[in-house]
PDB file of N, CA, C, O and CB in Angstrom:
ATOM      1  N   UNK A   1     -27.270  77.381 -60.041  1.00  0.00           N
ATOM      2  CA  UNK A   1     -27.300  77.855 -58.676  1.00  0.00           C
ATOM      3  C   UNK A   1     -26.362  77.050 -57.784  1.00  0.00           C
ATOM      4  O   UNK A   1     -25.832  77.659 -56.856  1.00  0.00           O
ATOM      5  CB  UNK A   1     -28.711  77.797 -58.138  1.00  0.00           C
ATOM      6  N   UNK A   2     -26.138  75.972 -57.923  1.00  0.00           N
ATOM      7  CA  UNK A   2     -25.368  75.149 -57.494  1.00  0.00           C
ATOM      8  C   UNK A   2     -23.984  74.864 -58.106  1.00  0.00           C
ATOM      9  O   UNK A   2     -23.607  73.698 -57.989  1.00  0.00           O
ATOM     10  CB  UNK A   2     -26.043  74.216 -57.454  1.00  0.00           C
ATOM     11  N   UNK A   3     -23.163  75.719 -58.736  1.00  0.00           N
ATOM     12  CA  UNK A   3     -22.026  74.991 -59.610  1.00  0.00           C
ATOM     13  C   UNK A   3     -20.920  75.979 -58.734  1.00  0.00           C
ATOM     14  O   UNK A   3     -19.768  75.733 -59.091  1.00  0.00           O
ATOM     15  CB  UNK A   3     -22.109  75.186 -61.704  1.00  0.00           C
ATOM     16  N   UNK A   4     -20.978  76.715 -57.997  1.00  0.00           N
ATOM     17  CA  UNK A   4     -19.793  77.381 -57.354  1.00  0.00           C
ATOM     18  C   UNK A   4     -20.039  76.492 -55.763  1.00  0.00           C
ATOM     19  O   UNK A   4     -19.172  76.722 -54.920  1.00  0.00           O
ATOM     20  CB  UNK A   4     -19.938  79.430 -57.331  1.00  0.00           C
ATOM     21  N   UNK A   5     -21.118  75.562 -55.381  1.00  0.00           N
ATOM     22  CA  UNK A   5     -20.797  74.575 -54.196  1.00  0.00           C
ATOM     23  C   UNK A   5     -20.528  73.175 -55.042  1.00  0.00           C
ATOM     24  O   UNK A   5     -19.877  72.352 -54.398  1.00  0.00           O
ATOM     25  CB  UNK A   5     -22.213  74.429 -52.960  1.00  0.00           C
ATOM     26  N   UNK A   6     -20.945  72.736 -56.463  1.00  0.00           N
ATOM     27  CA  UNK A   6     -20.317  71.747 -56.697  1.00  0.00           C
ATOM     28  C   UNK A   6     -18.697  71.489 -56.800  1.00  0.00           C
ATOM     29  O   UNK A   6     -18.188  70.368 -56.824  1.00  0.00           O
ATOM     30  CB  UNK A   6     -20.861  71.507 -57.613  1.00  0.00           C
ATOM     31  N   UNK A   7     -17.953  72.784 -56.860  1.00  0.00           N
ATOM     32  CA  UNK A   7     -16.435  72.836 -56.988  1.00  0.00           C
ATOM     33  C   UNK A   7     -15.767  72.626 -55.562  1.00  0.00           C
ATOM     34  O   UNK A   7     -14.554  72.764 -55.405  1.00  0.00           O
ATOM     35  CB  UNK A   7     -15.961  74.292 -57.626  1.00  0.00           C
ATOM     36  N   UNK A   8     -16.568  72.310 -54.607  1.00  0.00           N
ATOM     37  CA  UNK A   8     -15.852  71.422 -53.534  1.00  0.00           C
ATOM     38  C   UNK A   8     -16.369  69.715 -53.515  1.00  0.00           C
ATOM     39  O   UNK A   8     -17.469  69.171 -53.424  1.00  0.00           O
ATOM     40  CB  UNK A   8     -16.224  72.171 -51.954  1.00  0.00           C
ATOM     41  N   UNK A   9     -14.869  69.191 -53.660  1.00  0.00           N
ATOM     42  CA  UNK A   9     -15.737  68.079 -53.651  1.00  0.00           C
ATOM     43  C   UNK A   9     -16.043  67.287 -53.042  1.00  0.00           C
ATOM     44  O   UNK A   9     -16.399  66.202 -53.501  1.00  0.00           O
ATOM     45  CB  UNK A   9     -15.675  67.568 -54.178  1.00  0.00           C
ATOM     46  N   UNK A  10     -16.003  67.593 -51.690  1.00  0.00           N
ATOM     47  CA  UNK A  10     -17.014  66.689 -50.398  1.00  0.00           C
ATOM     48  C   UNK A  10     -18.226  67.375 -50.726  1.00  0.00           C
ATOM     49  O   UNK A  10     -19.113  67.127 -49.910  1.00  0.00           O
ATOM     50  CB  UNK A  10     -16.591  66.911 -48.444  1.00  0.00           C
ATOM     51  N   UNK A  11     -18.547  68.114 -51.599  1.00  0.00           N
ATOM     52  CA  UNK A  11     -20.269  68.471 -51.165  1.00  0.00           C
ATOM     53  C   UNK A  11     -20.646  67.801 -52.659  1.00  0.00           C
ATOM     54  O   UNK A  11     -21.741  67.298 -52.910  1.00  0.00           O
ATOM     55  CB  UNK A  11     -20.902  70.630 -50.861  1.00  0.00           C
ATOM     56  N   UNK A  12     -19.557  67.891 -53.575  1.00  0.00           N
ATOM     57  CA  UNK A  12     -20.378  66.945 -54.687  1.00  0.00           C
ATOM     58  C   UNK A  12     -20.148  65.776 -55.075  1.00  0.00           C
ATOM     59  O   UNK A  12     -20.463  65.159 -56.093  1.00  0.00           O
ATOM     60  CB  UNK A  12     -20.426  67.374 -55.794  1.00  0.00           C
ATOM     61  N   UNK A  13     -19.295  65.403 -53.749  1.00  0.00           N
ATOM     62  CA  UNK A  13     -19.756  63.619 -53.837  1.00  0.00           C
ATOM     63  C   UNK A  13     -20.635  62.939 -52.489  1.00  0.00           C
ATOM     64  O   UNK A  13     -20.825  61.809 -52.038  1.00  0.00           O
ATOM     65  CB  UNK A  13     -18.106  62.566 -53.886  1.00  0.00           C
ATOM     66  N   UNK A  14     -20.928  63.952 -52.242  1.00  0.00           N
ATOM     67  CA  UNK A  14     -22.163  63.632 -51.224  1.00  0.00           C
ATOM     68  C   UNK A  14     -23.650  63.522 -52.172  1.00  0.00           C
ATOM     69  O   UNK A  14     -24.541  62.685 -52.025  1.00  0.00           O
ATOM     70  CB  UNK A  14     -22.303  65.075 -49.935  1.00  0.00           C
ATOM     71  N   UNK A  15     -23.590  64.690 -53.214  1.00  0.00           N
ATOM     72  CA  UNK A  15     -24.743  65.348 -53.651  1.00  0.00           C
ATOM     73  C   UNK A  15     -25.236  63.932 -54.964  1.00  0.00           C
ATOM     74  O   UNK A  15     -26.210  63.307 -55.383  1.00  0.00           O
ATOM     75  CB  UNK A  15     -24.268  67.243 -54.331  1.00  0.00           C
ATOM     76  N   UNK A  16     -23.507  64.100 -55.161  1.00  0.00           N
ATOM     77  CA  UNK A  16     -23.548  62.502 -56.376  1.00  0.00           C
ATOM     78  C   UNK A  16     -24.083  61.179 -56.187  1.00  0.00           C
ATOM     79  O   UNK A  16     -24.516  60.364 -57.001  1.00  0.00           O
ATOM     80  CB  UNK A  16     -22.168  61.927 -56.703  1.00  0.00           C
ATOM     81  N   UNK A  17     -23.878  61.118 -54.110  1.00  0.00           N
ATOM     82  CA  UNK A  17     -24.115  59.907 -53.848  1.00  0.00           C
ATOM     83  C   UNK A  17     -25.611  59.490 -53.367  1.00  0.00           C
ATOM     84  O   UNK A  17     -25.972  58.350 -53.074  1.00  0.00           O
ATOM     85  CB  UNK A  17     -23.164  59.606 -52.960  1.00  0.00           C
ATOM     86  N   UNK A  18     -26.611  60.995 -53.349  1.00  0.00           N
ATOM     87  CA  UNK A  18     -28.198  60.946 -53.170  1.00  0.00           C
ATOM     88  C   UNK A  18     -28.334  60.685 -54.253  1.00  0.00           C
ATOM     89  O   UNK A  18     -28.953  59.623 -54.198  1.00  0.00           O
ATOM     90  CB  UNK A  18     -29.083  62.075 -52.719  1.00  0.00           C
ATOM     91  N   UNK A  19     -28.130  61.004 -55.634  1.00  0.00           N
ATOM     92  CA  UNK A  19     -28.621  61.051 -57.415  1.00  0.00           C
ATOM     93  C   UNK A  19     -28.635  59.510 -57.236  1.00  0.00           C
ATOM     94  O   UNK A  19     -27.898  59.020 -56.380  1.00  0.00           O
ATOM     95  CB  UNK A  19     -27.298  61.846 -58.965  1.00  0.00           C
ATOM     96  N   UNK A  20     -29.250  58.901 -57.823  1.00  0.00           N
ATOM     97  CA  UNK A  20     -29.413  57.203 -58.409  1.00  0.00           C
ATOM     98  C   UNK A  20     -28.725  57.551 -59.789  1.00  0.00           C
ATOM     99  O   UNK A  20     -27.954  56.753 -60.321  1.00  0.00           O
ATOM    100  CB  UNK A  20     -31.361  56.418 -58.644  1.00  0.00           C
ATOM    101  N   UNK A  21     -29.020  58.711 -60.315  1.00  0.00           N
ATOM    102  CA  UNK A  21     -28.302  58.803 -61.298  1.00  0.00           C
ATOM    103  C   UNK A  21     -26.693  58.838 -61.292  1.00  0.00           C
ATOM    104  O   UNK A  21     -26.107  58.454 -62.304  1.00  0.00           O
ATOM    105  CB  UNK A  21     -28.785  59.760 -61.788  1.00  0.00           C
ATOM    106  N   UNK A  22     -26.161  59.168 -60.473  1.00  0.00           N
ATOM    107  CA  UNK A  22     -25.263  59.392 -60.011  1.00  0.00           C
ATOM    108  C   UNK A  22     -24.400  61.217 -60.486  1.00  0.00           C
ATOM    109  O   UNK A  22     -23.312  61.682 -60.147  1.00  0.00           O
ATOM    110  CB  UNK A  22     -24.667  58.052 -60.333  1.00  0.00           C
ATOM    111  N   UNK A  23     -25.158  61.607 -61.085  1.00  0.00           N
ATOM    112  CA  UNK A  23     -24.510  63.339 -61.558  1.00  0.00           C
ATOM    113  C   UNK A  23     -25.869  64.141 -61.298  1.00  0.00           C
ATOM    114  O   UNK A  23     -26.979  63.696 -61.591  1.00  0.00           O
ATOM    115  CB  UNK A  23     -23.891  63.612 -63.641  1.00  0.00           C
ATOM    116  N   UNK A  24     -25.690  65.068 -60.859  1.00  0.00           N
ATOM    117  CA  UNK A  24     -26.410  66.315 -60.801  1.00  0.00           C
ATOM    118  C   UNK A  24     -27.192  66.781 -62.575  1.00  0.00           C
ATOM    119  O   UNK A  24     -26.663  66.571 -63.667  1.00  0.00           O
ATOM    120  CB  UNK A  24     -25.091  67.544 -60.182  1.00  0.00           C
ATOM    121  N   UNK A  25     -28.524  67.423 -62.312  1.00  0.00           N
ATOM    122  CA  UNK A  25     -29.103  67.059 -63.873  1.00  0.00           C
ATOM    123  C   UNK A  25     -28.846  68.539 -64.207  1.00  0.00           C
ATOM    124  O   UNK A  25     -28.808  69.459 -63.390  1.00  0.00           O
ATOM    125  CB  UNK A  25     -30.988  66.398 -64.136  1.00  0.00           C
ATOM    126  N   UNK A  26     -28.666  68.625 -65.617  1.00  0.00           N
ATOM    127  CA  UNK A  26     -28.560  69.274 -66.743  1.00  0.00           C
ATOM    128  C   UNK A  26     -29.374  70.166 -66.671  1.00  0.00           C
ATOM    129  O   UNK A  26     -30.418  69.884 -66.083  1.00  0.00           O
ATOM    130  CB  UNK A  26     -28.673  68.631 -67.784  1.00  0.00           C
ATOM    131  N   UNK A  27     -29.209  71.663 -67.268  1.00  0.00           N
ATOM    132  CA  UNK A  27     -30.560  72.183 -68.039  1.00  0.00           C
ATOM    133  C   UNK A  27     -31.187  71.224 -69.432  1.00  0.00           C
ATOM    134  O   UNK A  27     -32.365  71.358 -69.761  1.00  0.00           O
ATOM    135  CB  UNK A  27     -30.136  73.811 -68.668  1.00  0.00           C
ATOM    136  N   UNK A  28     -30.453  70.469 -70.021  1.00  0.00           N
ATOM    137  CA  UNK A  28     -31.090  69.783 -71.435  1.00  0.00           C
ATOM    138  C   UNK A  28     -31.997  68.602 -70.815  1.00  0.00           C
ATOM    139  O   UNK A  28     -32.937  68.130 -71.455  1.00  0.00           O
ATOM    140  CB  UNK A  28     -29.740  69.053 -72.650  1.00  0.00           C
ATOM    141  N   UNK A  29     -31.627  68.131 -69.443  1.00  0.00           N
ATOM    142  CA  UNK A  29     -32.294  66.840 -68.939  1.00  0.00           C
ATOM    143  C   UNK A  29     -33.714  67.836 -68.626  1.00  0.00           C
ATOM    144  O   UNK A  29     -34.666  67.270 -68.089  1.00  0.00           O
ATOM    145  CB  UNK A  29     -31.377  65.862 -67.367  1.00  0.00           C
ATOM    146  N   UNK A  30     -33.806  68.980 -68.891  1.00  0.00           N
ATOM    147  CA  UNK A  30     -35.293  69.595 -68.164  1.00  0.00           C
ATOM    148  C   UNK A  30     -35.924  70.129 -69.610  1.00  0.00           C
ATOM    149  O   UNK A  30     -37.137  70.188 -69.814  1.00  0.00           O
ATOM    150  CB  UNK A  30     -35.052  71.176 -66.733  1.00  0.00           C
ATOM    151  N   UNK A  31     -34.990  70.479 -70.504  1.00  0.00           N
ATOM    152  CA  UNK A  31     -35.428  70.563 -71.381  1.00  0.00           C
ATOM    153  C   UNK A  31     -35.985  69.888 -72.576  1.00  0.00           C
ATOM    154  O   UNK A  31     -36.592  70.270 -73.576  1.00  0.00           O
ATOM    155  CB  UNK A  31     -34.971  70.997 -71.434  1.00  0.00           C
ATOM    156  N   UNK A  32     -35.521  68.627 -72.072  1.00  0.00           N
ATOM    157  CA  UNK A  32     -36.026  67.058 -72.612  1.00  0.00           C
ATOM    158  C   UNK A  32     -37.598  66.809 -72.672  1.00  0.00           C
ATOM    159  O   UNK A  32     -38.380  66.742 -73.620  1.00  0.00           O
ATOM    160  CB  UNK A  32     -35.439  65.824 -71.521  1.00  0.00           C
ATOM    161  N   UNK A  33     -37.765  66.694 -71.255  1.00  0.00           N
ATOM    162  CA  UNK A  33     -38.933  67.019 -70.418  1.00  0.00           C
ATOM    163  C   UNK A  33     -39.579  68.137 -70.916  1.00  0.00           C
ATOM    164  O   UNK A  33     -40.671  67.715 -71.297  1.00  0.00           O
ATOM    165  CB  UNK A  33     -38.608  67.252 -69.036  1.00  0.00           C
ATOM    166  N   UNK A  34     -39.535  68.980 -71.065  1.00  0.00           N
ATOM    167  CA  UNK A  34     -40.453  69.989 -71.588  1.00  0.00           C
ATOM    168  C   UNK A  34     -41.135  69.707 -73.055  1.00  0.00           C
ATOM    169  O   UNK A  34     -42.358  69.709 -73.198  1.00  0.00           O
ATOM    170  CB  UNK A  34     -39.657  71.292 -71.645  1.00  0.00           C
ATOM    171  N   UNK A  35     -40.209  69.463 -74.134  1.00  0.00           N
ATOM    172  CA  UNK A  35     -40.613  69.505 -75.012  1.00  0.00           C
ATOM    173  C   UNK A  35     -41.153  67.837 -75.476  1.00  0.00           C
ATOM    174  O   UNK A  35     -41.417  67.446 -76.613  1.00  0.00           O
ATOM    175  CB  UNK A  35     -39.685  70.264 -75.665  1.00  0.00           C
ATOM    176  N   UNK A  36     -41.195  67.195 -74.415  1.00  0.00           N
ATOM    177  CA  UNK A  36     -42.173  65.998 -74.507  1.00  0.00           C
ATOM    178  C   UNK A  36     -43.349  66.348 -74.136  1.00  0.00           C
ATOM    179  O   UNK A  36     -44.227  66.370 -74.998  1.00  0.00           O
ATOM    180  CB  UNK A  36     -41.852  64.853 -73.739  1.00  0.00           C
ATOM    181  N   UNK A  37     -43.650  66.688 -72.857  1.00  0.00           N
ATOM    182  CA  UNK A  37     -44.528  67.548 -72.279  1.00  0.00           C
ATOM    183  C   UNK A  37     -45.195  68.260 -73.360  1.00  0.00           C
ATOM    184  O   UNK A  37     -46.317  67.758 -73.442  1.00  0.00           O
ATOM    185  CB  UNK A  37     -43.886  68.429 -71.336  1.00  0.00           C
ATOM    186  N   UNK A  38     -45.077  69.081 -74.136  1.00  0.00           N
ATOM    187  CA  UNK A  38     -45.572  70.188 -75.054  1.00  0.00           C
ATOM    188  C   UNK A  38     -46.074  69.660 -76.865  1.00  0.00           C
ATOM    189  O   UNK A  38     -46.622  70.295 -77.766  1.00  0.00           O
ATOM    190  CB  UNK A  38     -44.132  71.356 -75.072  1.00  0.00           C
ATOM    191  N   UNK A  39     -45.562  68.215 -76.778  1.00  0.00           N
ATOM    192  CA  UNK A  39     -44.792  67.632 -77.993  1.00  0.00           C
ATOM    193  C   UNK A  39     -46.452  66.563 -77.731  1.00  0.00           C
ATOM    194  O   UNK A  39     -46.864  66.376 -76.586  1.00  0.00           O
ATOM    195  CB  UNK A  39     -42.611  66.821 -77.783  1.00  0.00           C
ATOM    196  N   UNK A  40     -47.287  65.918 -79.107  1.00  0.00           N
ATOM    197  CA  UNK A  40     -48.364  65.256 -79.367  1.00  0.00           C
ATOM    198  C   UNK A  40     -48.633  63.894 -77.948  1.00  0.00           C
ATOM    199  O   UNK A  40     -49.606  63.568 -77.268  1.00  0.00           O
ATOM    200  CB  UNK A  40     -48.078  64.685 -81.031  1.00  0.00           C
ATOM    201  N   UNK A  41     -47.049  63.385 -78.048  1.00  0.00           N
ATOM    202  CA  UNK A  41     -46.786  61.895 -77.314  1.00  0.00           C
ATOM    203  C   UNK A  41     -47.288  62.298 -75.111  1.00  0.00           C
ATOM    204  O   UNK A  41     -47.517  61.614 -74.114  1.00  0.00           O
ATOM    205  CB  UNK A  41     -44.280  61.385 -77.715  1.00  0.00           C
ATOM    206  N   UNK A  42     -47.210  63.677 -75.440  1.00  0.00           N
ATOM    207  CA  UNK A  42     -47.433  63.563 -73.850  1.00  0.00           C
ATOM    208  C   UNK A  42     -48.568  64.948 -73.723  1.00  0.00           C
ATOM    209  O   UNK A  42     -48.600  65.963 -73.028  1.00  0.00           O
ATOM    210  CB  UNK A  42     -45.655  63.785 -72.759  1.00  0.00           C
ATOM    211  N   UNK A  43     -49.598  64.253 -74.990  1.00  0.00           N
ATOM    212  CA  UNK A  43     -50.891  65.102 -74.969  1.00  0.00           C
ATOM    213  C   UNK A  43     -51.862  64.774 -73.706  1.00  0.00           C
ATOM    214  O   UNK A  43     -52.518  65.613 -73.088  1.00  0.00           O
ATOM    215  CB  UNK A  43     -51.728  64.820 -76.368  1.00  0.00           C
ATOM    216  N   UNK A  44     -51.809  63.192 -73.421  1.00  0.00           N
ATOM    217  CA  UNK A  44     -52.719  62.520 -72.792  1.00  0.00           C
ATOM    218  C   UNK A  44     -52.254  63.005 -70.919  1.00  0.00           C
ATOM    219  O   UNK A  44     -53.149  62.761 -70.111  1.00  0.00           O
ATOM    220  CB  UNK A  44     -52.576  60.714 -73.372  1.00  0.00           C
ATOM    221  N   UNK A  45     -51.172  63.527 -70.446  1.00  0.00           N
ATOM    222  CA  UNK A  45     -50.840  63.896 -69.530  1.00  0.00           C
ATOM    223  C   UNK A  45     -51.425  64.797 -68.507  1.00  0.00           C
ATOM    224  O   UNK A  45     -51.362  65.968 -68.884  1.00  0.00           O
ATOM    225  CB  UNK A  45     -50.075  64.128 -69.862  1.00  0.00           C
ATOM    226  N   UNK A  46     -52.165  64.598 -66.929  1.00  0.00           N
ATOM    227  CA  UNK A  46     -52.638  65.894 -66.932  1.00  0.00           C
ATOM    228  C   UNK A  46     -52.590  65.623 -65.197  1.00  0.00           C
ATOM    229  O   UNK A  46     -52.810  64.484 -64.786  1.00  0.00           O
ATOM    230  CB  UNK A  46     -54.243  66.299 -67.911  1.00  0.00           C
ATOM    231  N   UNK A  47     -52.392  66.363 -64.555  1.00  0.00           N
ATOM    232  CA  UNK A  47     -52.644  66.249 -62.919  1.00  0.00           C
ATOM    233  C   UNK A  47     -51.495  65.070 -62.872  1.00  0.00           C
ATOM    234  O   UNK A  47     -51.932  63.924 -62.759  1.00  0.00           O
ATOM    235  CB  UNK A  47     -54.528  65.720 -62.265  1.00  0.00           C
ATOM    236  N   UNK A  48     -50.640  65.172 -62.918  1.00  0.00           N
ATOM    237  CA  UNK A  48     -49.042  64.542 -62.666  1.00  0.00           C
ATOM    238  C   UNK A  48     -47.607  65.523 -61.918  1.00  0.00           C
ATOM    239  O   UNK A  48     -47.084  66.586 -62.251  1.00  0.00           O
ATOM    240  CB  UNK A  48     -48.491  64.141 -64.368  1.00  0.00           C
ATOM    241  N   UNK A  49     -47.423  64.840 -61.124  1.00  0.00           N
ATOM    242  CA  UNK A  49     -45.794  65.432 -60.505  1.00  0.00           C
ATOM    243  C   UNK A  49     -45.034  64.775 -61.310  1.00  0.00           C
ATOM    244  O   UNK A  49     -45.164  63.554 -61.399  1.00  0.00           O
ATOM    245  CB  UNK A  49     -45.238  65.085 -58.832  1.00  0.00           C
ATOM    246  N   UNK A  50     -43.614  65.810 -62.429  1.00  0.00           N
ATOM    247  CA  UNK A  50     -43.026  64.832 -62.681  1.00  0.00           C
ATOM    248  C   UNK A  50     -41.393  65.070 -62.227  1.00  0.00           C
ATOM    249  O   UNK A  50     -40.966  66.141 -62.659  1.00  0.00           O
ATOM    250  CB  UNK A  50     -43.351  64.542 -64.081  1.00  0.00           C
ATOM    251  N   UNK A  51     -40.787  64.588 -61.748  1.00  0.00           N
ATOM    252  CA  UNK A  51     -39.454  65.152 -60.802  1.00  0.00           C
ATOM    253  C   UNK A  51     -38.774  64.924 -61.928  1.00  0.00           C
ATOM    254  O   UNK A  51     -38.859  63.719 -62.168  1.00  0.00           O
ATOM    255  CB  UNK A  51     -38.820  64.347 -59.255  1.00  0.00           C
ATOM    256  N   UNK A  52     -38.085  65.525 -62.811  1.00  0.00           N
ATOM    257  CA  UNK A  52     -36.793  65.718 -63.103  1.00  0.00           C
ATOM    258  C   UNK A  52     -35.672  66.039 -62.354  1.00  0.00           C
ATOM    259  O   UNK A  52     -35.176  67.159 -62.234  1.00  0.00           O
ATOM    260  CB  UNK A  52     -36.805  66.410 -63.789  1.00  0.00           C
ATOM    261  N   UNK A  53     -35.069  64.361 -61.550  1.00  0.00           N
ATOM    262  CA  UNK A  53     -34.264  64.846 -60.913  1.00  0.00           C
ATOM    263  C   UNK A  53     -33.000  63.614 -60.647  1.00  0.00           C
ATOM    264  O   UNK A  53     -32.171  63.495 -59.745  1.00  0.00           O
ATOM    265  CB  UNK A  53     -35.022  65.442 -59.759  1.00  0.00           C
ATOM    266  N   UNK A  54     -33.302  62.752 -61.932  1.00  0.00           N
ATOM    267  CA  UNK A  54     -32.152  61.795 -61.413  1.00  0.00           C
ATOM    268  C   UNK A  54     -32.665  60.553 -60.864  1.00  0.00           C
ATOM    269  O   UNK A  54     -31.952  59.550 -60.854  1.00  0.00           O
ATOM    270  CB  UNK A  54     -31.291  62.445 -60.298  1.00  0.00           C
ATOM    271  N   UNK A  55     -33.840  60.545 -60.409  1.00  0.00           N
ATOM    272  CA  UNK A  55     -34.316  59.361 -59.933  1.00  0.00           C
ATOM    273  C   UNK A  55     -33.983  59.623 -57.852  1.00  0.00           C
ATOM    274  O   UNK A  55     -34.032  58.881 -56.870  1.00  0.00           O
ATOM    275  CB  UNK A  55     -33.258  57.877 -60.946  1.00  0.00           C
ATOM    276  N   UNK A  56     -33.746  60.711 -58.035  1.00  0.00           N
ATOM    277  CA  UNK A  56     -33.694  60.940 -55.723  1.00  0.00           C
ATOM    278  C   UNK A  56     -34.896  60.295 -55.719  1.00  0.00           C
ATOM    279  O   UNK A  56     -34.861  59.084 -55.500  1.00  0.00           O
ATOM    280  CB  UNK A  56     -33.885  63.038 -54.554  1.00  0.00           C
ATOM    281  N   UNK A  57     -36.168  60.923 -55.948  1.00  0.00           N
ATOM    282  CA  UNK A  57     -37.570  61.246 -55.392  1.00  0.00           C
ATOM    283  C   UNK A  57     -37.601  59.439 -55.248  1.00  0.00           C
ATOM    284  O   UNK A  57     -37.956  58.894 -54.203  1.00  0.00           O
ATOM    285  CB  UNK A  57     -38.963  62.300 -56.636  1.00  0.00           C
ATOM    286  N   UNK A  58     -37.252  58.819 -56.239  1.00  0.00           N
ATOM    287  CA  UNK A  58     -37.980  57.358 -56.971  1.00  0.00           C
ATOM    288  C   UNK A  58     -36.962  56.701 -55.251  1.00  0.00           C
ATOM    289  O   UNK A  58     -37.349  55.813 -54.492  1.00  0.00           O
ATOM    290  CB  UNK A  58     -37.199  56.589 -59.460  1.00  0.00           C
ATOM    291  N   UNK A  59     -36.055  57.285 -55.170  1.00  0.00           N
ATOM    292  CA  UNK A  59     -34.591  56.467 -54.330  1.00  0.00           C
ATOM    293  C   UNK A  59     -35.079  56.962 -53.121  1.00  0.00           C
ATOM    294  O   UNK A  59     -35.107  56.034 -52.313  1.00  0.00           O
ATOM    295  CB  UNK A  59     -32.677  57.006 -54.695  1.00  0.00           C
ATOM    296  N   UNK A  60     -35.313  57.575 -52.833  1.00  0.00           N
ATOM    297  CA  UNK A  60     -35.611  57.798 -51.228  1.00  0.00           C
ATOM    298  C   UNK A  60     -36.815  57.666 -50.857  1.00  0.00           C
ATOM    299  O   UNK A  60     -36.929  57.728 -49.633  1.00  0.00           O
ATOM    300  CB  UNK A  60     -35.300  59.058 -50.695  1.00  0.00           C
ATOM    301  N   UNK A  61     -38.083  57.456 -51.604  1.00  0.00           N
ATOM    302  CA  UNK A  61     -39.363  57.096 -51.097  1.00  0.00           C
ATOM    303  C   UNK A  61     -39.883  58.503 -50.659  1.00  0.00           C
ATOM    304  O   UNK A  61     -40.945  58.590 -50.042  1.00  0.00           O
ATOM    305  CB  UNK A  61     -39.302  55.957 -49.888  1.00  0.00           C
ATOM    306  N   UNK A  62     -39.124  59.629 -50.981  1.00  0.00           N
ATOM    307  CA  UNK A  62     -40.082  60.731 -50.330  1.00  0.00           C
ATOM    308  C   UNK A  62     -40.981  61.338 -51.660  1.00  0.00           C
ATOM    309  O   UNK A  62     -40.686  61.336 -52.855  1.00  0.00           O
ATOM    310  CB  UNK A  62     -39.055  62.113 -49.479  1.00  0.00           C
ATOM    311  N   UNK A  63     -41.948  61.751 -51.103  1.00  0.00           N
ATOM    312  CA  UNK A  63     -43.047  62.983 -52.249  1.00  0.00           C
ATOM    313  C   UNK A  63     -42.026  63.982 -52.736  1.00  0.00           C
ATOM    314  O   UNK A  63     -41.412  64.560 -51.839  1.00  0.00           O
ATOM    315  CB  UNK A  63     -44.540  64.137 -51.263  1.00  0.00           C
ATOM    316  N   UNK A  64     -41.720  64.300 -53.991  1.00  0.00           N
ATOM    317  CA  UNK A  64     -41.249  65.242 -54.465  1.00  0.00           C
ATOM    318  C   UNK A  64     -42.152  67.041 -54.038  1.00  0.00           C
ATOM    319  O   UNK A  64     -43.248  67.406 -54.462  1.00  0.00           O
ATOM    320  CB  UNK A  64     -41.224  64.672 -55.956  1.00  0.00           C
ATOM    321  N   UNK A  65     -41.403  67.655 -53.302  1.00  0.00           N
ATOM    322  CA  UNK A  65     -42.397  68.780 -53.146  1.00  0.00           C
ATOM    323  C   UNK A  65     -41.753  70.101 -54.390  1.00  0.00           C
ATOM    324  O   UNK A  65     -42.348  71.171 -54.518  1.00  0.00           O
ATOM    325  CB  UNK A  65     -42.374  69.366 -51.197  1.00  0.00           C
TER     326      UNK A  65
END
């Protein structure tokens, strides 16, 4: 949804410079996440927010909504 405003690049080195990660995430970085999620090791998981997003949420102190 975002890759025809990442091809200017004042908006994606603005966007680069909120990420702690420093790049905009992947579909595989969500799909990582999922199949941990679904996978024995993240059986014990339950009533959790988990932001796949680079580490913003962790960097700016806000609630992921």
């Amino acid at each position: 949804m975002t890759s025809e405003r990442l091809q200017d690049p004042g908006f994606a080195a603005a966007l680069e410079n909120r990420i702690a990660h420093g790049r905009p995430g992947q579909p595989e970085d969500v799909a990582k996440v999922v199949l941990f999620l679904a996978s024995p090791d993240g059986r014990n998981l339950a009533g959790v927010v988990l932001p796949v997003d680079g580490g913003t949420t962790a960097s700016t102190g806000r609630p992921h909504a």
